[in-house]
BADREN-972925 format. One record per residue (C-alpha): residue in one letter; chain; x, y, z. Coordinates in steps of 0.001 Angstrom, whole numbers, plus 500000, padded with zeros to 6 digits. Example, Ala and Ser with C-alpha at 12.3 -4.5 7.8 and 13.67 -1.06 7.14 Angstrom:
<"A","A",<512300,495500,507800>>;
<"S","A",<513670,498940,507140>>;
This chain:
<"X","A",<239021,214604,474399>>;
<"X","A",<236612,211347,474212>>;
<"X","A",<233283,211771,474540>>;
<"X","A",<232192,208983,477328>>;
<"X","A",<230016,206354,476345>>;
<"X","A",<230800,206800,472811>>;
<"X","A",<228132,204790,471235>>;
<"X","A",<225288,206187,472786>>;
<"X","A",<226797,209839,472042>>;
<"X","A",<223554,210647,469746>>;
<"X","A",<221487,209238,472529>>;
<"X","A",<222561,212132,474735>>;
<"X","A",<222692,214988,472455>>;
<"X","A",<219231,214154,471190>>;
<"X","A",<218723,213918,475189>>;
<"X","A",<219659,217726,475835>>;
<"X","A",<217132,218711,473665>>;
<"X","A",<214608,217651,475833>>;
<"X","A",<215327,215433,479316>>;
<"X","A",<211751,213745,478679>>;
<"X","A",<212917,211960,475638>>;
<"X","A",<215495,209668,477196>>;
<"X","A",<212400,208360,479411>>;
<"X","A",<210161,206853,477275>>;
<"X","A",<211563,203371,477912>>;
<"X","A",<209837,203955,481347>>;
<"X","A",<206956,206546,481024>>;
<"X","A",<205838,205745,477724>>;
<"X","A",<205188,207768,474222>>;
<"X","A",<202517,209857,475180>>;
<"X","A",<199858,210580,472964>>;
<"X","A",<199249,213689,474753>>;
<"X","A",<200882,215223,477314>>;
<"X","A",<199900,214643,480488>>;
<"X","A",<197512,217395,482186>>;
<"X","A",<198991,220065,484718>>;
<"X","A",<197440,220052,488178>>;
<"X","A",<196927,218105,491307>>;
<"X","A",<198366,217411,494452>>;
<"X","A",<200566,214239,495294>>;
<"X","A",<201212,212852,499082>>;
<"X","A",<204389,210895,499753>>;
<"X","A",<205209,209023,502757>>;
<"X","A",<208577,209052,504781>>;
<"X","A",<208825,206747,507580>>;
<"X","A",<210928,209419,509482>>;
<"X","A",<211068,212606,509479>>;
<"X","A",<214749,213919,507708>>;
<"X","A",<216950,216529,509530>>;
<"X","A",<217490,218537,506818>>;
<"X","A",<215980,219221,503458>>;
<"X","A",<219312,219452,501293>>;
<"X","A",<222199,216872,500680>>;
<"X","A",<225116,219159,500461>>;
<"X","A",<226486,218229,503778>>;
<"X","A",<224299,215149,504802>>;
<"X","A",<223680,211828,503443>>;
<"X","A",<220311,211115,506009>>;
<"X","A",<218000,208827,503672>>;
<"X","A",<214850,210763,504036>>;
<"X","A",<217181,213704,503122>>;
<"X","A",<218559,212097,499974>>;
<"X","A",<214536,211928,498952>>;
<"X","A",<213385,215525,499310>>;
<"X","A",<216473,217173,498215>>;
<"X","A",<216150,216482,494603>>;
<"X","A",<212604,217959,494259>>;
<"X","A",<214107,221074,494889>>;
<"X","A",<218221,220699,494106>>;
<"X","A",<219415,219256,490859>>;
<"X","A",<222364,217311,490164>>;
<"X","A",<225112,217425,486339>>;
<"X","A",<223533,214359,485380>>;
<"X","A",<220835,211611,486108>>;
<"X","A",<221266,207836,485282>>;
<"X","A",<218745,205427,483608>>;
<"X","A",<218171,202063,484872>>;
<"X","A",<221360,200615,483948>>;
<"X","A",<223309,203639,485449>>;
<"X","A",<223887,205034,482377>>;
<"X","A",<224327,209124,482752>>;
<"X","A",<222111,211668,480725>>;
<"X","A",<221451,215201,481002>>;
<"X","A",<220506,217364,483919>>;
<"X","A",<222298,220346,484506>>;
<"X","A",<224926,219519,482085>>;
<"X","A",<223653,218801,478558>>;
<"X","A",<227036,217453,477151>>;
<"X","A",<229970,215838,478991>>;
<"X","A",<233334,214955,477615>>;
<"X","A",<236044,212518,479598>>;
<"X","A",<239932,212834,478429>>;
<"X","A",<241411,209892,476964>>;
<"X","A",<243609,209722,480498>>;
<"X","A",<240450,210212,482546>>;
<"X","A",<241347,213275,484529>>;
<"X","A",<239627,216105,482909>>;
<"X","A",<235509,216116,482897>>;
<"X","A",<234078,218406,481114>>;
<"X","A",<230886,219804,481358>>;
<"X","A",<228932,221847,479137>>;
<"X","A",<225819,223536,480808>>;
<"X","A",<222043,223814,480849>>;
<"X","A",<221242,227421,479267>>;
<"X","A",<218567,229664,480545>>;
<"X","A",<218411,227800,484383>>;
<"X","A",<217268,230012,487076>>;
<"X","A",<217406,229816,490842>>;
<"X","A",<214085,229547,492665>>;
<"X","A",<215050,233577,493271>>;
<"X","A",<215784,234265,490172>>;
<"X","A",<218852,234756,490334>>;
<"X","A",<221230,233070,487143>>;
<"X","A",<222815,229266,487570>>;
<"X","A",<225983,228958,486061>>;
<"X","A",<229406,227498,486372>>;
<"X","A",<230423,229484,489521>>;
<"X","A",<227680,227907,491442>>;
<"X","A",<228936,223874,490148>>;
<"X","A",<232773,224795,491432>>;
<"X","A",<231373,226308,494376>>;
<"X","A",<229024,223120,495377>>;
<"X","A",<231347,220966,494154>>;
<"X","A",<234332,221629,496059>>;
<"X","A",<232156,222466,499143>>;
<"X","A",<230954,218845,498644>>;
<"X","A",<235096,217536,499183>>;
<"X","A",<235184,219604,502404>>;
<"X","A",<232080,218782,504000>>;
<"X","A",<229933,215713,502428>>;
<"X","A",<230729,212381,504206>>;
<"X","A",<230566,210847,501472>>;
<"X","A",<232209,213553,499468>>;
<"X","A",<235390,213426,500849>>;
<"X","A",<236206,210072,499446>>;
<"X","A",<234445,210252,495881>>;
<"X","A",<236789,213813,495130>>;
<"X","A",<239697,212445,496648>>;
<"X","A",<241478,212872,493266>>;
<"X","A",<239383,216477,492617>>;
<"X","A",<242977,218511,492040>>;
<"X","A",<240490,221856,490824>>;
<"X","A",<237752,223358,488872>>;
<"X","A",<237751,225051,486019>>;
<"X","A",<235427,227535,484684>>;
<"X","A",<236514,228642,481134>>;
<"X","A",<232759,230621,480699>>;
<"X","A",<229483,230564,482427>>;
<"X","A",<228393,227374,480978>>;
<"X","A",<231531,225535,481093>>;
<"X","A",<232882,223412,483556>>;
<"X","A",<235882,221217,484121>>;
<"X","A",<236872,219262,487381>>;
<"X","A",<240783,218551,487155>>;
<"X","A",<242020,215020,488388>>;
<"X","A",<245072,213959,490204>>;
<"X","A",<244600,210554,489709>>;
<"X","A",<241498,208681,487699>>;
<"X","A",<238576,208357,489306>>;
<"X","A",<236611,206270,487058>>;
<"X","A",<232959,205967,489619>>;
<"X","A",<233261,209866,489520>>;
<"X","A",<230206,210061,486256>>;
<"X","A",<227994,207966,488137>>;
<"X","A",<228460,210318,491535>>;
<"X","A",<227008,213324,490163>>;
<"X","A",<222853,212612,491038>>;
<"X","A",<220895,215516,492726>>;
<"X","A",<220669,213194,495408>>;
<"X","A",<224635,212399,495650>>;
<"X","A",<226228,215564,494991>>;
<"X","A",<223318,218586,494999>>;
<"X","A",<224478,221960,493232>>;
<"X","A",<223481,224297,495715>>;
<"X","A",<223470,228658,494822>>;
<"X","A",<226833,229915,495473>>;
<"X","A",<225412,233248,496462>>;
<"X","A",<223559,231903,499508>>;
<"X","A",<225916,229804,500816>>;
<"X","A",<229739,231115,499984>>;
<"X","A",<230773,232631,503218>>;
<"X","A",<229012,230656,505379>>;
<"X","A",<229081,227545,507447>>;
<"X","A",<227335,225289,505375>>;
<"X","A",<226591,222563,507833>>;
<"X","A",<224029,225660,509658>>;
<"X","A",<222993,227540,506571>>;
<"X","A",<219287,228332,507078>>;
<"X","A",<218770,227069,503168>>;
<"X","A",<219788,223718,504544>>;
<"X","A",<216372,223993,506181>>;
<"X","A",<214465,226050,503435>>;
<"X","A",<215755,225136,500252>>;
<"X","A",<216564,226855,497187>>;
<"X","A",<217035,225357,493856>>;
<"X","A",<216224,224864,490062>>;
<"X","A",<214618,221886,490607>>;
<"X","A",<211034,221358,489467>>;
<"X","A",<209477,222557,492462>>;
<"X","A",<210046,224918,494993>>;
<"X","A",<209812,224798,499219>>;
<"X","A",<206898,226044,500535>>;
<"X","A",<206575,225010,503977>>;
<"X","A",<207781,222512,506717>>;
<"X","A",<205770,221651,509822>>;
<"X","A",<207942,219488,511914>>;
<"X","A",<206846,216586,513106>>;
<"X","A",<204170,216333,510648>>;
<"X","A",<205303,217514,507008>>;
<"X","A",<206737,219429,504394>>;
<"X","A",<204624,221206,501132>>;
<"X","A",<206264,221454,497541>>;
<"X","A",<204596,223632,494973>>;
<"X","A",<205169,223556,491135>>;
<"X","A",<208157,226035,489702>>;
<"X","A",<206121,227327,487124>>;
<"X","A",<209456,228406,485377>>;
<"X","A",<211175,225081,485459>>;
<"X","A",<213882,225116,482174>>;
<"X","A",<211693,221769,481360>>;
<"X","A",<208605,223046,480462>>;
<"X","A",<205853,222041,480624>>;
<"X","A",<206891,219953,483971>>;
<"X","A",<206504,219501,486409>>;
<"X","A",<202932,218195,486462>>;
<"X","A",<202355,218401,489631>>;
<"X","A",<200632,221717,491511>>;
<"X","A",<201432,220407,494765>>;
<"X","A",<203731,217658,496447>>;
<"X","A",<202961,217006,499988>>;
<"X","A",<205635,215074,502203>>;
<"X","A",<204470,213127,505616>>;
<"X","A",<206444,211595,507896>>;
<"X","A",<204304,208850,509981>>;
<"X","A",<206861,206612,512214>>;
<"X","A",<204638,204214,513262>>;
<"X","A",<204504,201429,510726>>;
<"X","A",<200733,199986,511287>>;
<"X","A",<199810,203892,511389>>;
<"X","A",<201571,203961,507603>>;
<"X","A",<199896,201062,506568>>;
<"X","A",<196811,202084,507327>>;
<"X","A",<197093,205101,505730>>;
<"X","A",<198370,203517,502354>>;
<"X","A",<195398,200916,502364>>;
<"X","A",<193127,204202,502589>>;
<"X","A",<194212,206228,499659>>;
<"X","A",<196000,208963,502379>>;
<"X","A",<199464,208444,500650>>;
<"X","A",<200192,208279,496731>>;
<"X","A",<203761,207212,496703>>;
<"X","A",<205607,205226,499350>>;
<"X","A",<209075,204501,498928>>;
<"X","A",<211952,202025,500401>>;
<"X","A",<209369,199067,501700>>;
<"X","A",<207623,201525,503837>>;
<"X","A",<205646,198705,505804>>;
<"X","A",<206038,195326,507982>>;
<"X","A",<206922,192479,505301>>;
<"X","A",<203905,190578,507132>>;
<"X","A",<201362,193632,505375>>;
<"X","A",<203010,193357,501794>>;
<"X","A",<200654,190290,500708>>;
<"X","A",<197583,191784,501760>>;
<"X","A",<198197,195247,500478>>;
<"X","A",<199497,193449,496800>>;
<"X","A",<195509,192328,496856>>;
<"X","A",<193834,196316,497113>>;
<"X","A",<193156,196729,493228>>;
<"X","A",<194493,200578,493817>>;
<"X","A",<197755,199700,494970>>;
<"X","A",<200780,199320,492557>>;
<"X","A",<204130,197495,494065>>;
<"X","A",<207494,198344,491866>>;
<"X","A",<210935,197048,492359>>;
<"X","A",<212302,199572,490448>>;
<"X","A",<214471,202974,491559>>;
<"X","A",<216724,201527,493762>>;
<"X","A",<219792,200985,491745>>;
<"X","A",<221428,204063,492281>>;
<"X","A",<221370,202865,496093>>;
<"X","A",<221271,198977,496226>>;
<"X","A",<220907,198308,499750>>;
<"X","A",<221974,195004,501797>>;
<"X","A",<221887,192889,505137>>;
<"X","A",<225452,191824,506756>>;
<"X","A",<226379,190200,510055>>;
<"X","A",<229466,191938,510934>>;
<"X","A",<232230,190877,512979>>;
<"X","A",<234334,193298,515565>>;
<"X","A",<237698,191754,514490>>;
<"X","A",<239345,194080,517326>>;
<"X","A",<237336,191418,519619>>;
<"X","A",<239945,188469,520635>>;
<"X","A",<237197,185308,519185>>;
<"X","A",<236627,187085,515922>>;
<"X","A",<240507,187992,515502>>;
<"X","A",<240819,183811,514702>>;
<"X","A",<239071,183299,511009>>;
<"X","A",<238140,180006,511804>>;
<"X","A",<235538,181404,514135>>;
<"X","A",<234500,183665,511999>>;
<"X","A",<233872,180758,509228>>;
<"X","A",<232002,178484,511862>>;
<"X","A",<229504,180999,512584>>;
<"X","A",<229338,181421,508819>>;
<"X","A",<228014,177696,508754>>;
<"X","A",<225444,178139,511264>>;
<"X","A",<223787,181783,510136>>;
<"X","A",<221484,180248,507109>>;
<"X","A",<221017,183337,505209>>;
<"X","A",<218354,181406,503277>>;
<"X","A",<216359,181070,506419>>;
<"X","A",<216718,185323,506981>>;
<"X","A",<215551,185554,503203>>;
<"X","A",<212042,183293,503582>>;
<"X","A",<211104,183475,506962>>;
<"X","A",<212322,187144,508275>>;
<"X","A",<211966,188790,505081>>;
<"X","A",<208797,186852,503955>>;
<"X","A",<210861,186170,501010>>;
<"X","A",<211476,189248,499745>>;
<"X","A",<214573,190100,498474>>;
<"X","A",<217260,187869,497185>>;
<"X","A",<220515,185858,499066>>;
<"X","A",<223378,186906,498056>>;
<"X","A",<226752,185507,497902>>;
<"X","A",<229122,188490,498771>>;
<"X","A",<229534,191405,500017>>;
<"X","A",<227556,192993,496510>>;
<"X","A",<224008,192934,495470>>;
<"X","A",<222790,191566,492562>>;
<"X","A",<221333,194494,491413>>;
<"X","A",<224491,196426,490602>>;
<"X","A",<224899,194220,487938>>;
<"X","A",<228378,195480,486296>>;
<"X","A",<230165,193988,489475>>;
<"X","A",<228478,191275,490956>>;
<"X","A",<229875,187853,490546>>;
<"X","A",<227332,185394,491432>>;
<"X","A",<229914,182357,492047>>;
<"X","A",<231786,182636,495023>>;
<"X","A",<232702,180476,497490>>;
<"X","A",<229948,179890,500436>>;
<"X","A",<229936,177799,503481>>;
<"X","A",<227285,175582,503612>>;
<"X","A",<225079,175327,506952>>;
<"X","A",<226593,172595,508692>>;
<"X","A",<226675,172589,512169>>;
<"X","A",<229503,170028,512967>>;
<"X","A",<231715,171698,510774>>;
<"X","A",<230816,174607,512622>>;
<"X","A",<231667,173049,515886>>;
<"X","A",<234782,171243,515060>>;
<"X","A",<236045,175053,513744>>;
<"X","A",<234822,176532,517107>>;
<"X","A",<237140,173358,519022>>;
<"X","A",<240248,174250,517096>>;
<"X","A",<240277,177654,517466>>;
<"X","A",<240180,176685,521746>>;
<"X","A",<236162,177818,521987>>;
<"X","A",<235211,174306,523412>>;
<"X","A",<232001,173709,525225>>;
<"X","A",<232109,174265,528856>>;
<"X","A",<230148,172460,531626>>;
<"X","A",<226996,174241,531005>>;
<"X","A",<227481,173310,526810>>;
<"X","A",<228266,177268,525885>>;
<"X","A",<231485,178304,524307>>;
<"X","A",<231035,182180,524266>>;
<"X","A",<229222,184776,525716>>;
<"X","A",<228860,187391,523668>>;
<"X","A",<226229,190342,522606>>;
<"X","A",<224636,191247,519212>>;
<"X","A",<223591,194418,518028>>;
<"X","A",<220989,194942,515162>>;
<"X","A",<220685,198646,513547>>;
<"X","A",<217262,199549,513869>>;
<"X","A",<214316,198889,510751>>;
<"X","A",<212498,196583,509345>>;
<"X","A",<213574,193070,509641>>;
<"X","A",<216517,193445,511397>>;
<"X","A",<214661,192533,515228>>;
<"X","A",<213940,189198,513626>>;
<"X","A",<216370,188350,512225>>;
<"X","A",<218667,189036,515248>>;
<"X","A",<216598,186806,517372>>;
<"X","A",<217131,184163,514579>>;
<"X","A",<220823,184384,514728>>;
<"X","A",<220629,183919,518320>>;
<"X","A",<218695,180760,517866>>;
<"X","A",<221117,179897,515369>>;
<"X","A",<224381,180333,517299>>;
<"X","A",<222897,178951,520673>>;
<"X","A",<223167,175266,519015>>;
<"X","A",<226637,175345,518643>>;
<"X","A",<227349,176355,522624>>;
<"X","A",<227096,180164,521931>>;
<"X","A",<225166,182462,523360>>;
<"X","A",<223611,185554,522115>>;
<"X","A",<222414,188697,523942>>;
<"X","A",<220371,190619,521828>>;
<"X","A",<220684,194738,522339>>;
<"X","A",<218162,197023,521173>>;
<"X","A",<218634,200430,520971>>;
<"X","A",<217511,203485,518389>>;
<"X","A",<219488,204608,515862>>;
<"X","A",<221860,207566,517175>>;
<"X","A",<222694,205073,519877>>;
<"X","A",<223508,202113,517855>>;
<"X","A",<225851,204198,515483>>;
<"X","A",<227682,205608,518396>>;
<"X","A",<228072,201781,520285>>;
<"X","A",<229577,200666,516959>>;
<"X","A",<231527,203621,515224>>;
<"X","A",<232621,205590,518703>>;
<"X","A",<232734,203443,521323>>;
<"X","A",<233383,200289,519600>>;
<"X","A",<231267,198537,522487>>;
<"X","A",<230233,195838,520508>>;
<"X","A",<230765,192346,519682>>;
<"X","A",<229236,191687,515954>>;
<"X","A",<226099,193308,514517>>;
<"X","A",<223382,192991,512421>>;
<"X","A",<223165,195928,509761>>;
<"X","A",<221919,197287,506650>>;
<"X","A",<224702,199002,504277>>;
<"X","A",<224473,200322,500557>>;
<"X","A",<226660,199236,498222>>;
<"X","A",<225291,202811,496220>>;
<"X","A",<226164,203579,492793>>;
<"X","A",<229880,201789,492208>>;
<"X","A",<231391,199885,494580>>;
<"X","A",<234421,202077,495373>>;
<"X","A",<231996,204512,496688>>;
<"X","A",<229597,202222,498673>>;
<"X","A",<231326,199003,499166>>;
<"X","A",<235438,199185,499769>>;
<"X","A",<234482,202005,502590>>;
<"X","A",<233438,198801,504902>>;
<"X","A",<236490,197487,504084>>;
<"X","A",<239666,199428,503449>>;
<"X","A",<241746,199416,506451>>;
<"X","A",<242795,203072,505795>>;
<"X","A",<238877,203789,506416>>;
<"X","A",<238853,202175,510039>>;
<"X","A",<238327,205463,511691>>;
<"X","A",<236452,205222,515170>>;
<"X","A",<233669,207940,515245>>;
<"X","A",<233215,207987,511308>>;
<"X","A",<229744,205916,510477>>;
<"X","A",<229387,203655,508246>>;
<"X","A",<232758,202978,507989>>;
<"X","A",<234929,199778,508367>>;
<"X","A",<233621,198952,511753>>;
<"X","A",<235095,195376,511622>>;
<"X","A",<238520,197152,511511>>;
<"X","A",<239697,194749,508965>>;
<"X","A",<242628,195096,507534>>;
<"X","A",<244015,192626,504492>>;
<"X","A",<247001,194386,502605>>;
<"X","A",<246370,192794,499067>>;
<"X","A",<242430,193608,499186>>;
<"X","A",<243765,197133,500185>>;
<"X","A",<246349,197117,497295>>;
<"X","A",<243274,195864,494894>>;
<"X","A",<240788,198930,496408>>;
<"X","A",<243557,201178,495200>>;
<"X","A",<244054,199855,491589>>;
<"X","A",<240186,199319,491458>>;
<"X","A",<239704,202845,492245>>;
<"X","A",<241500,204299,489661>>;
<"X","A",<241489,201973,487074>>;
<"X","A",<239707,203217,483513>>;
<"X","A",<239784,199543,481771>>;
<"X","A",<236245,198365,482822>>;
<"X","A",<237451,194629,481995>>;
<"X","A",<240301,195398,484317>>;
<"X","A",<238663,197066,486826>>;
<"X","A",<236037,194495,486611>>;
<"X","A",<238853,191525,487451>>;
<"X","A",<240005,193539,490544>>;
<"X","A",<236516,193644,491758>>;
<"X","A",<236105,190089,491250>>;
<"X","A",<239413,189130,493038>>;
<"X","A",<238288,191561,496384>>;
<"X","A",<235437,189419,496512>>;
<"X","A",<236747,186183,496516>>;
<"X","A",<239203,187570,498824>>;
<"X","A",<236651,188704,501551>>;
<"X","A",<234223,185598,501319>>;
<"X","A",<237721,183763,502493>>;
<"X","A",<238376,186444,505006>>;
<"X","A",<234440,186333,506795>>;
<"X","A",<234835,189961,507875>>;
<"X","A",<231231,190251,507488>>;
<"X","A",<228800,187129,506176>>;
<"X","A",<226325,189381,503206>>;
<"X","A",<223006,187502,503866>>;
<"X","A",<220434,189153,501397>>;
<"X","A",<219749,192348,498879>>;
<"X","A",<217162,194531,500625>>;
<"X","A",<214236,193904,499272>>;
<"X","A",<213647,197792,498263>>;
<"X","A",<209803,198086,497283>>;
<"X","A",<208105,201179,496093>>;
<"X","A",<204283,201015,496916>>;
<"X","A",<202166,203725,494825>>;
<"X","A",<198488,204591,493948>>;
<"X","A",<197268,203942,490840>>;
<"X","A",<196149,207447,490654>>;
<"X","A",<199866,208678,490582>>;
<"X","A",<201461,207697,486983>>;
<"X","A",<205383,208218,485781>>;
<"X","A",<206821,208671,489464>>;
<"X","A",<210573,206585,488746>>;
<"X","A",<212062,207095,485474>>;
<"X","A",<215475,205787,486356>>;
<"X","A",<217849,204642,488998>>;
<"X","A",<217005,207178,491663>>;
<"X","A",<213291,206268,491678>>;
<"X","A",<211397,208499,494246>>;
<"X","A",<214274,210372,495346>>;
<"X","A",<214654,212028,491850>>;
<"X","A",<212919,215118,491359>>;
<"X","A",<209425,214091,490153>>;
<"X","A",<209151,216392,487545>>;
<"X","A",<207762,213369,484882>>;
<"X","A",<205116,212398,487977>>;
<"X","A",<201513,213149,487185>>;
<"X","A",<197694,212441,487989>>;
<"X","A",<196684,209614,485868>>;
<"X","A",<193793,210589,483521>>;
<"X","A",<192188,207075,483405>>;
């Protein structure tokens, strides 16, 4: 066995000592710890459908699940894994055995023991039922359990993004003993959680909120901090900003108001904005194309609208210039993959047009070429920047209809019915790209009905060929080079045209210190948050 990571090894032994140590890069060395007590408020935008990620991926799920349900391991800025559950972790030289070596002395919010029984048990429930799931234990052959703190998932194949998939958020371990048996989709714990986590459910009063209180025998003692965390959900977005400017909320995650109110809340002297906490998510805007469509079948239509969307216009005027452009189909942020370089089209609207002729789109006698409808997934932004691409198109002889609908409906019109033309979306690239990225564009994951799948129905045998390798390759350099090649593949292709990284903004009070200690930001667990002193 090899011990992954090898040359921070001492970095995460010393870290299963005590979790708190591998954040002072973030939180500081404190010269005291901080004081116990107080209540915290944090603001959701909607309200989530259920309060565990076992068998959901919801956002406003994936940020009250952890509070209550751990994960194995949690990541640092960089994605790098340290301890959790699992206080050691071992990788075989051939990259299909993990094994884990457990947290002692964990309880369940009941009382009841954790130990290995409950990771095989959420962990193969999590192939059978997560959406995501499915794909990131593809390879998941079985689970071992040598002793009570011992686990070891068994590989098929490598699956090298499998020690950056095991977040609370991503893949919760849930108790065996209230869910085995059941139909986990409709357990009642779904609703009314129990965990280890650092604090324990309380309450939820739909429509308006759910209360957290401290687990006063958390294995991390002395966190959490916290007494009390309070969760809101407030959908109306001058109704959240209001109640951010008045001291209401203490943390506010995932840009949680209009871009046009981010300037003048940056100048309240109690108000803290932090780009940090987002990498284990990594969110991004796309136009993308229904290639089942007859038009957008013919690349060369796909590239002249890629010459007339400026993405750099969608970056400073829709976004207020938050955020960054990006190249391809990967943001910036996830850093180990990116590649900066790639081909672009620049915005040039004869180009554009003389594309459009060849492919047999000429003007008619009113000037327009197409007809054709655009859909834009609900949120912040994306209204906008719809109506710009209209604009956009409209001087090169097409014309846009722009369809608004909420969100169930939108998913359903693209994934199910397919009764669309090209839309206007947000998609995570998540934690590795074989999770969050080849999903939009593996043909073998055009399935109608699935969301968030390949809804362009693309389909390019070598990029497929290159998923493959990429997904099971353990040479990072290697792995690295296939990455680079799908890219420069797909910017050729135009399935989709990437047009900026989200621009993912955390606002907090002053008053709330040590909140996101590593990639997961506010959806981590909390336990390091506390009441600033001064």
């Amino acid at each position: 066995m090899t011990d992954f990571h090898q040359t921070t090894r001492r970095g995460f032994l010393l870290a299963s000592v005590a979790l708190g140590a591998v954040s002072l890069s973030r939180v500081g060395a404190w010269a005291v710890e901080p004081a116990l007590g107080g209540t915290a408020t944090f603001l959701l935008a909607t309200e989530p459908p259920v309060l565990t990620t076992i068998a959901h991926t919801a956002g406003n799920s994936f940020y009250v699940s952890p509070k209550v349900t751990e994960g194995l391991l949690t990541y640092d800025f960089d994605l790098n894994p340290k301890p959790l559950l699992a206080t050691e972790w071992q990788i075989s030289p051939d990259g299909l055995r993990y094994t884990f070596k457990l947290r002692p002395g964990v309880t369940w919010h009941d009382g009841k023991p954790f130990t290995s029984a409950d990771v095989a048990f959420s962990i193969k429930t999590i192939k059978e039922v997560h959406p995501r799931g499915r794909n990131t234990f593809l390879n998941l052959s079985d689970v071992e359990t040598p002793d009570e703190l011992t686990v070891v998932l068994v590989l098929s194949k490598p699956a090298p993004y499998l020690i950056t998939a095991l977040a609370a958020g991503e893949t919760p371990i849930v108790p065996k003993h209230l869910y085995e048996g059941t139909k986990v989709q409709e357990n009642p714990a779904n609703y009314a959680p129990v965990g280890t986590g650092p604090f324990k459910f309380k309450e939820w009063v739909r429509g308006s909120h759910i209360v957290y209180v401290r687990n006063p025998d958390y294995w991390d003692k002395p966190r959490p901090y916290l007494d009390q965390l309070i969760v809101r959900f407030i959908t109306d977005s001058a109704a959240r900003s209001i109640a951010i400017e008045s001291g209401e909320i203490d943390l506010a995650p995932g840009t949680p108001v209009p871009y046009s109110d981010l300037d003048r809340l940056k100048a309240l002297p109690d108000l803290v904005f932090d780009t940090q906490g987002y990498q284990y998510i990594n969110s991004i805007s796309r136009v993308e194309f229904n290639m089942e469509k007859e038009f957008f079948k013919d690349v060369r239509v796909r590239r002249a609208f890629a010459h007339v969307i400026d993405r750099n216009v969608i970056f400073n005027t829709v976004n207020y210039g938050y955020g960054a452009p990006i190249p391809g189909p990967i943001s910036a942020k996830l850093s180990k993959w990116y590649v900066g370089d790639l081909k672009t089209y620049p915005i040039d609207l004869k180009a554009a047009e003389a594309l459009l002729d060849e492919a047999g789109y000429k003007r008619g006698a009113d000037g327009v070429r197409l007809r054709i409808n655009l859909d834009y997934v609900p949120g912040e932004g994306y209204p906008r920047g719809a109506d710009y691409i209209r604009q956009a198109l409209a001087k090169v002889g097409v014309e846009v209809n722009v369809r608004n609908q909420d969100f169930a409906t939108y998913t359903k019109r693209i994934y199910t019915d397919r009764d669309f033309d090209f839309a206007y979306e947000g998609m995570s690239n998540l934690f590795d790209p074989t999770v969050g990225v080849q999903r939009l564009y593996w043909s073998k994951n055009f399935k109608k009905g699935v969301p968030f799948s390949n809804g362009a129905a693309y389909s390019n045998p070598k990029v497929d060929a290159l998923f493959e390798a990429a997904a099971v390759e353990i040479n990072p350099e290697k792995r690295f080079a296939q990455w680079k090649e799908i890219q420069q593949i797909l910017v050729e292709d135009v399935p989709a045209i990437d047009i900026v990284s989200a621009p993912e903004i955390t606002i907090y009070n002053k008053r709330l210190a040590d909140h996101t200690v590593g990639a997961e930001g506010a959806a981590g667990s909390l336990a390091f948050a506390h009441i600033a002193t001064s």
